[in-house]
N, CA, C and O atoms as a GROMACS GRO file, in nm:
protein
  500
    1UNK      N    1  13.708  14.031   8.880
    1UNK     CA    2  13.578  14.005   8.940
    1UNK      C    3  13.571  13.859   8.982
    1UNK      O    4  13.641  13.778   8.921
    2UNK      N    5  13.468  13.804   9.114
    2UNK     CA    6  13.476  13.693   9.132
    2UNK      C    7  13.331  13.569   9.086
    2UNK      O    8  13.208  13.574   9.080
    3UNK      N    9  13.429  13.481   9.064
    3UNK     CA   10  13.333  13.411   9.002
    3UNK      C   11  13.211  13.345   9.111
    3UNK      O   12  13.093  13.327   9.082
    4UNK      N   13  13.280  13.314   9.247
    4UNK     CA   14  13.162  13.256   9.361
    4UNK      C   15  13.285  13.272   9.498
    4UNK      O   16  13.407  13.262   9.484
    5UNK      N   17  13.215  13.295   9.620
    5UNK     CA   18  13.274  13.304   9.731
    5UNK      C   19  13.190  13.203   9.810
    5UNK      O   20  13.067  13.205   9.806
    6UNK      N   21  13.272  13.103   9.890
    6UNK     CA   22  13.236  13.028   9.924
    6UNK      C   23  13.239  13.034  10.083
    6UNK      O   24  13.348  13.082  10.114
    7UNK      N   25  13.145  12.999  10.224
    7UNK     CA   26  13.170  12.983  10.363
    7UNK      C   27  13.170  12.898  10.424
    7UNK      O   28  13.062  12.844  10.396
    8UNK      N   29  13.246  12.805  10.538
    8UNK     CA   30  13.212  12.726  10.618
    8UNK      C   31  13.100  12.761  10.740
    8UNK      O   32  13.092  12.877  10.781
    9UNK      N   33  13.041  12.690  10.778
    9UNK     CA   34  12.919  12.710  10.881
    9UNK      C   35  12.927  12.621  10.959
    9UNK      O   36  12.947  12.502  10.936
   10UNK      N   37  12.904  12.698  11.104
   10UNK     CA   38  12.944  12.600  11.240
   10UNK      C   39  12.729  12.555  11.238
   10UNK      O   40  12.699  12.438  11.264
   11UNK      N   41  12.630  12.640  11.211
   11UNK     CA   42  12.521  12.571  11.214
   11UNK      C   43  12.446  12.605  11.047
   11UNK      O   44  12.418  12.721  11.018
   12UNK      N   45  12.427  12.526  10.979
   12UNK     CA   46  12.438  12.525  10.844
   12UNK      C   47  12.288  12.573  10.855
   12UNK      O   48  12.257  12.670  10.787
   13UNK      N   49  12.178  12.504  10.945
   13UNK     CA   50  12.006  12.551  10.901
   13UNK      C   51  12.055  12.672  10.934
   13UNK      O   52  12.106  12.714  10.830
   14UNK      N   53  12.076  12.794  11.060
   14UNK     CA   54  12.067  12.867  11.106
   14UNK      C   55  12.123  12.987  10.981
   14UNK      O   56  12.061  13.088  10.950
   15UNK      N   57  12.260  12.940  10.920
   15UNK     CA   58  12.264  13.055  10.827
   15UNK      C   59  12.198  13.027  10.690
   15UNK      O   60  12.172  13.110  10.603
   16UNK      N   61  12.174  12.886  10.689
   16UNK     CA   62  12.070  12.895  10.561
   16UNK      C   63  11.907  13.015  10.589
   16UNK      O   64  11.860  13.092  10.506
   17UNK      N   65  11.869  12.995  10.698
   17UNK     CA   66  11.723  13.057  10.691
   17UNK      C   67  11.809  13.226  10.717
   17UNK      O   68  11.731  13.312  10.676
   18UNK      N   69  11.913  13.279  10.758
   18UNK     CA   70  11.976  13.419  10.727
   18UNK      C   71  11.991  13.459  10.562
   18UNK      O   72  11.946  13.553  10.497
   19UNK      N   73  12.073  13.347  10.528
   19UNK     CA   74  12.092  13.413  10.380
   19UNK      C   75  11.947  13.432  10.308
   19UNK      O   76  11.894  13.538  10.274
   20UNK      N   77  11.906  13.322  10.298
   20UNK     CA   78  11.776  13.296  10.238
   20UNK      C   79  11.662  13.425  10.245
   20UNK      O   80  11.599  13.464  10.146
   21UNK      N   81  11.649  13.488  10.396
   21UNK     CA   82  11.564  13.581  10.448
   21UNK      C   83  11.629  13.738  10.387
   21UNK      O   84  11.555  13.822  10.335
   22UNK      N   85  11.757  13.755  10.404
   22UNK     CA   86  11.819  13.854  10.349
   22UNK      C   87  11.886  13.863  10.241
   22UNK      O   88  11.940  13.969  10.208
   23UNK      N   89  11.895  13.739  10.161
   23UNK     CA   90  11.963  13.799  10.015
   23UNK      C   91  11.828  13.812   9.930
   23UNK      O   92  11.843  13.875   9.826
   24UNK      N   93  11.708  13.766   9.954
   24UNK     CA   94  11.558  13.779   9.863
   24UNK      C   95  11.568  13.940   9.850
   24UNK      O   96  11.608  13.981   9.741
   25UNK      N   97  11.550  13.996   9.909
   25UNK     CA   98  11.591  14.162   9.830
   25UNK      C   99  11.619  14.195   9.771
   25UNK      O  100  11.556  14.278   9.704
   26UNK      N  101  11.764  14.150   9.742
   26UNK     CA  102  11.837  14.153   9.653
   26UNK      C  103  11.855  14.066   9.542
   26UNK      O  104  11.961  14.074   9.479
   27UNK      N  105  11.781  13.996   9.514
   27UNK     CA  106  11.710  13.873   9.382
   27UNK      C  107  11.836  13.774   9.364
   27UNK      O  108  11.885  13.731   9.260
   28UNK      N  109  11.880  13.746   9.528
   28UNK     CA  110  11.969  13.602   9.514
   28UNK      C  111  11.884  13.473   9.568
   28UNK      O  112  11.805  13.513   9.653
   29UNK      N  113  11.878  13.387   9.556
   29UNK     CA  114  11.798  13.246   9.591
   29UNK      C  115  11.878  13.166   9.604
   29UNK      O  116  11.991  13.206   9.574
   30UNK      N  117  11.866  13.004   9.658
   30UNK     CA  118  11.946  12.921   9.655
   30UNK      C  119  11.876  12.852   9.507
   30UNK      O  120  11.763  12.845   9.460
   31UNK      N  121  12.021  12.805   9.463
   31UNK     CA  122  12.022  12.760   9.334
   31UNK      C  123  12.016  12.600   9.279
   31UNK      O  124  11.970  12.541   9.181
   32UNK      N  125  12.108  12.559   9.427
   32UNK     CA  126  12.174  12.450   9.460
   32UNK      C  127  12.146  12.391   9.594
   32UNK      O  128  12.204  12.435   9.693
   33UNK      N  129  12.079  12.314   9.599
   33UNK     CA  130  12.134  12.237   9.774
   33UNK      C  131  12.162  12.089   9.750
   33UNK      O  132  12.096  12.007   9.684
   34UNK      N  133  12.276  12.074   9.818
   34UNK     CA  134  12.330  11.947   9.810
   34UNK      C  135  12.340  11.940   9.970
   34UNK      O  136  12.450  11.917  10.020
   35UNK      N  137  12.234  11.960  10.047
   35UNK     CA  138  12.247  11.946  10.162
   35UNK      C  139  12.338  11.930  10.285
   35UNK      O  140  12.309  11.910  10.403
   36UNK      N  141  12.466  11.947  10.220
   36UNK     CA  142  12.590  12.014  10.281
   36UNK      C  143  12.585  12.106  10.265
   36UNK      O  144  12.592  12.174  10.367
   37UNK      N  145  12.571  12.167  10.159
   37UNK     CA  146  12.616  12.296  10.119
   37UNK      C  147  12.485  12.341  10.028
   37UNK      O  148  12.394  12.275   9.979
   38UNK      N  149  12.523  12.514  10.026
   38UNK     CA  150  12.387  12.606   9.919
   38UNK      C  151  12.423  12.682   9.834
   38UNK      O  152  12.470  12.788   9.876
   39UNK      N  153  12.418  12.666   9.712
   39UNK     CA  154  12.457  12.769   9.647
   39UNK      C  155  12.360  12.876   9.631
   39UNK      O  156  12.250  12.840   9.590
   40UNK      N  157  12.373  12.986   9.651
   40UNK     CA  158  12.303  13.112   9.576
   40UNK      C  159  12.332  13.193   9.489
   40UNK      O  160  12.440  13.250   9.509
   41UNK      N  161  12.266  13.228   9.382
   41UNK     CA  162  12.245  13.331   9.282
   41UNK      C  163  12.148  13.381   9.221
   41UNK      O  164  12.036  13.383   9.272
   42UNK      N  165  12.173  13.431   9.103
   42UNK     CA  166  12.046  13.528   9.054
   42UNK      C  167  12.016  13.512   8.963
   42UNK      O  168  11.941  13.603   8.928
   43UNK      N  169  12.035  13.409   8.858
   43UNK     CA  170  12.033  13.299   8.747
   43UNK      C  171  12.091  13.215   8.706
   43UNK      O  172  12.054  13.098   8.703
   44UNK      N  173  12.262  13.289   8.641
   44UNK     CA  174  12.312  13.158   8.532
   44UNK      C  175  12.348  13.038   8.665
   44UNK      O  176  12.293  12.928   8.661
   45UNK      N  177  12.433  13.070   8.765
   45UNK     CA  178  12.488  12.985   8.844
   45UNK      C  179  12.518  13.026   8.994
   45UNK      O  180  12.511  13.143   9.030
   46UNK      N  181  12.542  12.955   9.054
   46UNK     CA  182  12.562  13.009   9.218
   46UNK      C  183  12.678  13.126   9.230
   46UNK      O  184  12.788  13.131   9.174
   47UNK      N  185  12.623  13.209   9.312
   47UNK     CA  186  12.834  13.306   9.310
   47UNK      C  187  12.857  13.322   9.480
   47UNK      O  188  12.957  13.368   9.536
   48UNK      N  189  12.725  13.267   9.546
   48UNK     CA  190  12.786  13.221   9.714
   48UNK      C  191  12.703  13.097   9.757
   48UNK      O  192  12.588  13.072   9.722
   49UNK      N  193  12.798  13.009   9.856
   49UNK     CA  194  12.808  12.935   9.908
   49UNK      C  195  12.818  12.907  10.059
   49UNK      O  196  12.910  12.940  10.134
   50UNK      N  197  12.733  12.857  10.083
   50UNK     CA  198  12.731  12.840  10.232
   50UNK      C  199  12.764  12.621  10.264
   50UNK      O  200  12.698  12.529  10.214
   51UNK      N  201  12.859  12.612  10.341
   51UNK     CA  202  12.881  12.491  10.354
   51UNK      C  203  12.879  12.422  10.505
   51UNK      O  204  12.887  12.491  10.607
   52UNK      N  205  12.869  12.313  10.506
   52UNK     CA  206  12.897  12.285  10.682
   52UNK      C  207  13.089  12.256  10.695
   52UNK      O  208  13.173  12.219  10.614
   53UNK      N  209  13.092  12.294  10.832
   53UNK     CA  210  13.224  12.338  10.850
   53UNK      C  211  13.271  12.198  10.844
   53UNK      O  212  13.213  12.110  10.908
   54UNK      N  213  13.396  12.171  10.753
   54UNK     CA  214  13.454  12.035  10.730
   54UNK      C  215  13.605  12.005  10.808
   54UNK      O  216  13.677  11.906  10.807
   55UNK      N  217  13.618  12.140  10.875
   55UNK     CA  218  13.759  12.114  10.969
   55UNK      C  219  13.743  12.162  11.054
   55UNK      O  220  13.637  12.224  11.051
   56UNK      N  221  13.836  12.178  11.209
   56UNK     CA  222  13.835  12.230  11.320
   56UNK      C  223  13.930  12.353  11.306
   56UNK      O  224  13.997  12.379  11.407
   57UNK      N  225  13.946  12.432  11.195
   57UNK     CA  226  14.006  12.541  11.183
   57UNK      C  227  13.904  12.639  11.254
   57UNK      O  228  13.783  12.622  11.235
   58UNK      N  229  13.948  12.736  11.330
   58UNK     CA  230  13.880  12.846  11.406
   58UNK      C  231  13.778  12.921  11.268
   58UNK      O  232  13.819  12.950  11.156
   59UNK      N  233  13.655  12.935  11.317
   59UNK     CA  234  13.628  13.023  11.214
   59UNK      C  235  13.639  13.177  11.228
   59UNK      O  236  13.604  13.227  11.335
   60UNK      N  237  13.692  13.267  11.111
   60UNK     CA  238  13.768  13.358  11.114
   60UNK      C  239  13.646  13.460  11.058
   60UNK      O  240  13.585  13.424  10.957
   61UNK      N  241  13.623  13.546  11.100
   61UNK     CA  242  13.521  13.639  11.006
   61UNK      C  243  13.587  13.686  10.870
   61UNK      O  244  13.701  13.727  10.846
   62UNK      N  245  13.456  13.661  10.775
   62UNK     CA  246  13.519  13.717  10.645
   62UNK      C  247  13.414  13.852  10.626
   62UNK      O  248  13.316  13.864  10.699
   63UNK      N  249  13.435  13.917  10.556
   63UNK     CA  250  13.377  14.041  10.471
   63UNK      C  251  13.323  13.991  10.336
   63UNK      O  252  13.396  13.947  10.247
   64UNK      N  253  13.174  14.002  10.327
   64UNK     CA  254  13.124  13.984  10.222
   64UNK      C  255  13.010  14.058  10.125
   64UNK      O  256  12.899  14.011  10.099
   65UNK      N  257  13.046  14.139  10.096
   65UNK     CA  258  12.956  14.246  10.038
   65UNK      C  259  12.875  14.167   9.881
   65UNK      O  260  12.932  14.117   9.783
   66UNK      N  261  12.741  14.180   9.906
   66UNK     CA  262  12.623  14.171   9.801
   66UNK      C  263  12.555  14.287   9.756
   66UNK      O  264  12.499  14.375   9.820
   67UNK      N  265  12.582  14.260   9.542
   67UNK     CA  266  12.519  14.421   9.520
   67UNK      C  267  12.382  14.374   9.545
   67UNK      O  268  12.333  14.261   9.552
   68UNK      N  269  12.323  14.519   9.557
   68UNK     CA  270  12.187  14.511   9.574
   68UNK      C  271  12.153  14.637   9.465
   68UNK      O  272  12.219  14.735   9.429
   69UNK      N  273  12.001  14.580   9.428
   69UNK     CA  274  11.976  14.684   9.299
   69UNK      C  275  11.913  14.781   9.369
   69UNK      O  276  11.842  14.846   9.293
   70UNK      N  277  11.910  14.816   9.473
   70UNK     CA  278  11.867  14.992   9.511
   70UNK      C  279  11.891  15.032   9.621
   70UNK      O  280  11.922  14.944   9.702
   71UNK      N  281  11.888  15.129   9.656
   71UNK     CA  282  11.860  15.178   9.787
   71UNK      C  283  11.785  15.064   9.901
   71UNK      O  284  11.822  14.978   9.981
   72UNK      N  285  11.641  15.130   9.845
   72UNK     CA  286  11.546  15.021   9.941
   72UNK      C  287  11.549  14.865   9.939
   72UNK      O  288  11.467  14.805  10.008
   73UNK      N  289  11.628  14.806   9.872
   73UNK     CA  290  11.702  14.696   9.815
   73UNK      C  291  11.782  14.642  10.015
   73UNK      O  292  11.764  14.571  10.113
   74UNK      N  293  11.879  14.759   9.946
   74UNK     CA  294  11.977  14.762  10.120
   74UNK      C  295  11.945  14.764  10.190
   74UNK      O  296  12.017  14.710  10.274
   75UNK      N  297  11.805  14.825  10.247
   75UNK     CA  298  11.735  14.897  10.367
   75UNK      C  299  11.681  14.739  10.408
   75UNK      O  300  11.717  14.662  10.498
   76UNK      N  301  11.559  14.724  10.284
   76UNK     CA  302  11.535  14.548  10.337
   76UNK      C  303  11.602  14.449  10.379
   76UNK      O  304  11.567  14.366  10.462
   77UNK      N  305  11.714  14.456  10.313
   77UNK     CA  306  11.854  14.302  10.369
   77UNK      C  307  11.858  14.366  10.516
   77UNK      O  308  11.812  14.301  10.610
   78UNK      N  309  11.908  14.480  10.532
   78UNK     CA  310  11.948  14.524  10.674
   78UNK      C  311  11.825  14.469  10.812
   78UNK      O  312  11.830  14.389  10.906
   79UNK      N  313  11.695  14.590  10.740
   79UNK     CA  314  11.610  14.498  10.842
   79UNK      C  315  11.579  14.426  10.869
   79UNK      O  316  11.527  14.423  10.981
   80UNK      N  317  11.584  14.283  10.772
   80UNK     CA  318  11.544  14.149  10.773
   80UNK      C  319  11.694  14.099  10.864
   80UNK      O  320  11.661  14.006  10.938
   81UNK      N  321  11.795  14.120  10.874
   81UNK     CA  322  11.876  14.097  10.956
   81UNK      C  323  11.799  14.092  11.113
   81UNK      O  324  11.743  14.004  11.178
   82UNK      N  325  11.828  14.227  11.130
   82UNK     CA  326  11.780  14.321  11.211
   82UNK      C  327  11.647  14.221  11.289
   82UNK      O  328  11.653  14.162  11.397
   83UNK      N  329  11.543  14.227  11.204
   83UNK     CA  330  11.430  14.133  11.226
   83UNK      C  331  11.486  13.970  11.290
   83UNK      O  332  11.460  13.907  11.393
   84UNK      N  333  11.558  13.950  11.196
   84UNK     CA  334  11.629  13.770  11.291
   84UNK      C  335  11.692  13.838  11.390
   84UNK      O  336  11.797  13.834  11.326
   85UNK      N  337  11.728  13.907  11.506
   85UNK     CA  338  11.752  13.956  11.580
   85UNK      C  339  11.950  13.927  11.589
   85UNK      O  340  12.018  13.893  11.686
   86UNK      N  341  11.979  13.950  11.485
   86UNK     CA  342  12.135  13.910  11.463
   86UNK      C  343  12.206  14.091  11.449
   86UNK      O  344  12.143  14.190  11.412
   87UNK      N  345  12.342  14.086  11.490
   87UNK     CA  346  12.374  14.186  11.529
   87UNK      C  347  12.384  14.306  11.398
   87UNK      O  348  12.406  14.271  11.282
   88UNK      N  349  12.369  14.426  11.430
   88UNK     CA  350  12.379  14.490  11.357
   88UNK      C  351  12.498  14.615  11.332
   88UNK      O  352  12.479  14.712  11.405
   89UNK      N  353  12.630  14.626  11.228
   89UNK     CA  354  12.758  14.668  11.245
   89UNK      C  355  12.696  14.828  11.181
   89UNK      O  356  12.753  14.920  11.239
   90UNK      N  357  12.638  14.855  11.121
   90UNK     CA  358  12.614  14.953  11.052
   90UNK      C  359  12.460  15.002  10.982
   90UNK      O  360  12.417  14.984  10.868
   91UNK      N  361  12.424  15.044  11.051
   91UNK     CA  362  12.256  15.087  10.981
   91UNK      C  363  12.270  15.176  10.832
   91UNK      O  364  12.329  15.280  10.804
   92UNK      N  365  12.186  15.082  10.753
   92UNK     CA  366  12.207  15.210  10.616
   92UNK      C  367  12.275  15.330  10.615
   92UNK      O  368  12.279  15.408  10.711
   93UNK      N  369  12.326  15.346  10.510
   93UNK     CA  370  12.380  15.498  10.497
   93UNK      C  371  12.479  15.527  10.352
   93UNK      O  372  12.530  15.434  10.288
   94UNK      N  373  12.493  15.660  10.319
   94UNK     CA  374  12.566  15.700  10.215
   94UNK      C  375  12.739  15.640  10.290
   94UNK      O  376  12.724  15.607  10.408
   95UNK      N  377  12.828  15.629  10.259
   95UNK     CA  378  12.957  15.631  10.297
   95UNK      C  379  13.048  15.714  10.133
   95UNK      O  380  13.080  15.684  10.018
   96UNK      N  381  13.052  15.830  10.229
   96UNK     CA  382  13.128  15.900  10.085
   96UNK      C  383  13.257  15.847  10.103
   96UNK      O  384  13.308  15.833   9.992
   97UNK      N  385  13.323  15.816  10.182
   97UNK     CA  386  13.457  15.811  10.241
   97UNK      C  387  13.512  15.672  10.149
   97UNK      O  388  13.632  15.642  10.139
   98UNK      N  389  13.420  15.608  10.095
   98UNK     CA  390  13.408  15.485  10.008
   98UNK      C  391  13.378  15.519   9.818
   98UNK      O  392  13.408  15.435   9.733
   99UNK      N  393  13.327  15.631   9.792
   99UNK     CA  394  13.278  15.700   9.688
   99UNK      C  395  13.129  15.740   9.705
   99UNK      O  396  13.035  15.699   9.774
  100UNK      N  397  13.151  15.874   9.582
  100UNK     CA  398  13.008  15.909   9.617
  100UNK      C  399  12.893  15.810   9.580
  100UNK      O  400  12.919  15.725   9.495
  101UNK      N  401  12.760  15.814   9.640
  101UNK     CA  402  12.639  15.734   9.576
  101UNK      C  403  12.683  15.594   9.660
  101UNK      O  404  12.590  15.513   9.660
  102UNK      N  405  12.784  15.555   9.720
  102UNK     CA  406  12.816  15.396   9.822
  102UNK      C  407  12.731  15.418   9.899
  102UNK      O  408  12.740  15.519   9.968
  103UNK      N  409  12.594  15.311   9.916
  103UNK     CA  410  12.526  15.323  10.017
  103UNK      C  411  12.544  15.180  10.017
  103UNK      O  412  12.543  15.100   9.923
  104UNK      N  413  12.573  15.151  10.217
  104UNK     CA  414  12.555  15.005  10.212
  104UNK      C  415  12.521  15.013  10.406
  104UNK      O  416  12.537  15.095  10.497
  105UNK      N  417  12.466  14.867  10.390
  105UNK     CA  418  12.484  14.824  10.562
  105UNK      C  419  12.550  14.694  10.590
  105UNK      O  420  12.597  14.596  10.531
  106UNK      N  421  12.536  14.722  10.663
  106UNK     CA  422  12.666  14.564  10.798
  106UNK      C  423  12.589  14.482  10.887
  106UNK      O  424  12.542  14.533  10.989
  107UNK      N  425  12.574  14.382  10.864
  107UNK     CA  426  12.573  14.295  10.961
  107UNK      C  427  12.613  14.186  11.022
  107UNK      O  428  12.713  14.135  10.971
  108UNK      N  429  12.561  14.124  11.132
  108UNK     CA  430  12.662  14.016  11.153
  108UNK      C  431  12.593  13.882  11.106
  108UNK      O  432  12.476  13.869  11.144
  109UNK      N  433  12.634  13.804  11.048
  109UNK     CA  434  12.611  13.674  11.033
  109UNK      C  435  12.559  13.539  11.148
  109UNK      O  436  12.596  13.560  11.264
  110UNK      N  437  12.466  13.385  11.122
  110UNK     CA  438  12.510  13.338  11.243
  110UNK      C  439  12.647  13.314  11.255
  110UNK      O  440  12.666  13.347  11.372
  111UNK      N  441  12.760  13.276  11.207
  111UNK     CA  442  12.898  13.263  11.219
  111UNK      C  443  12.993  13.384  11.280
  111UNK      O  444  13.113  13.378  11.307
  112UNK      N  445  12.906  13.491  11.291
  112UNK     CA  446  13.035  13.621  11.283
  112UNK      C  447  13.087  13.673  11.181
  112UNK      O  448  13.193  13.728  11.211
  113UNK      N  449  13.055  13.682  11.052
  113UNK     CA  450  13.079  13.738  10.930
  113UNK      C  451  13.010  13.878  10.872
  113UNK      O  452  12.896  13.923  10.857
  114UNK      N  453  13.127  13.911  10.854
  114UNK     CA  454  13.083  14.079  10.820
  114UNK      C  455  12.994  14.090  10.687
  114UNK      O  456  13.042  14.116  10.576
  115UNK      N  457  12.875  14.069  10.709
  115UNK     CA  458  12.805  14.111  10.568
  115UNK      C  459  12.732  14.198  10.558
  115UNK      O  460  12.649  14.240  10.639
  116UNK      N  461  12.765  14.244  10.420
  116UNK     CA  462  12.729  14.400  10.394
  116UNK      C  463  12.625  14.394  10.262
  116UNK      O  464  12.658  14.297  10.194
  117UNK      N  465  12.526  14.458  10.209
  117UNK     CA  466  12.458  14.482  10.086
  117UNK      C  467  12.474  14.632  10.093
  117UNK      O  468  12.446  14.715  10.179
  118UNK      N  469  12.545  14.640   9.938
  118UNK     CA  470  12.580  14.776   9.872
  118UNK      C  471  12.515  14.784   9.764
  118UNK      O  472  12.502  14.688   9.688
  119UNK      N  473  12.456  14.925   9.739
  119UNK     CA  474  12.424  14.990   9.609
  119UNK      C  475  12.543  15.107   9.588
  119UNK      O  476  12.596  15.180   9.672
  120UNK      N  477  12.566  15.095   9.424
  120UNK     CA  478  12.682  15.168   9.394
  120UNK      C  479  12.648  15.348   9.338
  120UNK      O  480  12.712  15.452   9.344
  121UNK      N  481  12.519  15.311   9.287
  121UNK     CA  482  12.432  15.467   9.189
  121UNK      C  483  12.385  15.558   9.301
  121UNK      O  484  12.313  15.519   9.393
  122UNK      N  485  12.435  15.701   9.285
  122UNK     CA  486  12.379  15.798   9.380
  122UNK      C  487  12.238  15.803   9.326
  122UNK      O  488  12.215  15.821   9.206
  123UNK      N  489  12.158  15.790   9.403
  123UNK     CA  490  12.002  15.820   9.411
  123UNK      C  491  11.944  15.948   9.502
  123UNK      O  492  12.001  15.992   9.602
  124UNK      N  493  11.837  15.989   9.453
  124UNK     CA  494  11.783  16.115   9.552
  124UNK      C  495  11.763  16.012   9.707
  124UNK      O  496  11.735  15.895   9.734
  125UNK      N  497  11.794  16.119   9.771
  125UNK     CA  498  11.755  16.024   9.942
  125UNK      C  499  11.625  16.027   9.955
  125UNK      O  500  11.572  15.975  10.054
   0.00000   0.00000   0.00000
């Protein structure tokens, strides 16, 4: 399991007010700002990071999936995406093809990063 995943950011306000707007659903906050960088989590300590980009390395999309504690948990991150008018890879849904009860959605980041909020427990639909 990981202890914190960390990102570079080509505009640091722009994905701060993304994470901020879409991880609240899911009971992550920023924990930390050292105004380079943000940590977020959900008490003891940060487990993501958003930073300003410190090299001219291309930025590469990463995949970053956040649990979320429910269903309607996921549904909110998605639309609050959705709502900042940032792209959308996948609208809610079961994905059995992943296990049963995987419900998650996709979106795109300001950077281009694949982020996803998953719930793992099959629930009635």
């Amino acid at each position: 399991m990981m202890d914190h995943v960390g990102v570079q950011c080509d505009d640091l306000a722009a994905s701060r007010r993304f994470y901020e707007h879409v991880l609240e659903p899911l009971g992550f906050h920023v924990m930390i700002d050292h105004e380079v960088a943000l940590g977020f989590g959900d008490g003891t300590h940060p487990r993501f990071w958003i930073g300003e980009r410190t090299d001219e390395q291309p930025n590469r999309p990463s995949h970053l999936a956040f649990e979320a504690p429910s269903r309607g948990a996921v549904v909110a991150f998605y639309q609050r995406a959705v709502d900042l008018g940032l792209e959308s890879l996948h609208e809610p849904r079961v994905w059995p093809e992943y296990h049963p009860g995987y419900y998650g959605a996709f979106v795109r980041d300001p950077d281009g990063n694949n982020v996803e909020a998953v719930h793992h427990t099959v629930e009635p639909a």
